[in-house]
Residue, then its C-alpha position, 0 to 999 in steps of 0.5 A: x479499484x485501481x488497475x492496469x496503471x503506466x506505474x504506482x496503483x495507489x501512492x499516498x504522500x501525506x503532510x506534516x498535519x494529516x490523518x492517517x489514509x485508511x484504504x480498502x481497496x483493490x490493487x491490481x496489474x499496474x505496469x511499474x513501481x506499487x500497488x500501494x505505496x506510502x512515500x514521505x516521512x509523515x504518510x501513514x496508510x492504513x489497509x485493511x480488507x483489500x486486495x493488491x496481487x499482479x502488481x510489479x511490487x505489492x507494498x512498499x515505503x519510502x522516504x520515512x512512510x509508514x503502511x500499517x496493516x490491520x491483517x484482513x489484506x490478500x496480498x500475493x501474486x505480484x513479482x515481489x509481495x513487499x509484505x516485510x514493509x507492513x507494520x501489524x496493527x489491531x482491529x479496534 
């Protein structure tokens, strides 16, 4: 769980060689920016089962980062959902 943060809840900034960041997690009334954010042109995010609602802003991307969605999330109740940001991807 990740809560009442000054900004981002959860920011994830990969590098040229890492796995994908698979979270499930809970998100919630961070002050600024994200509850989740995957910011930098080699971050994927996973997200799956969780939770990210009150947030500035639900979800986003940035500088080429990637956040894909297995669609089992609750996102809503945060200023702006984000949810245009998410790249659907299927449970294996």
């Amino acid at each position: 769980m990740n809560s009442s943060n000054g900004a981002n809840g959860i920011i994830g900034t990969g590098n040229a060689s890492g796995p994908a960041i698979v979270m499930m997690s809970t998100s919630s009334h961070n002050a600024a920016g994200f509850g989740v954010i995957a910011d930098g042109p080699q971050t994927t995010i996973q997200v799956g089962g969780s939770s990210i609602t009150g947030n500035i802003n639900g979800v986003g991307v940035s500088n080429g980062g990637v956040l894909e969605s297995y669609r089992t999330n609750q996102i809503n109740g945060n200023s702006n959902d984000g949810i245009a940001a998410l790249t659907p991807i299927e449970l294996h």
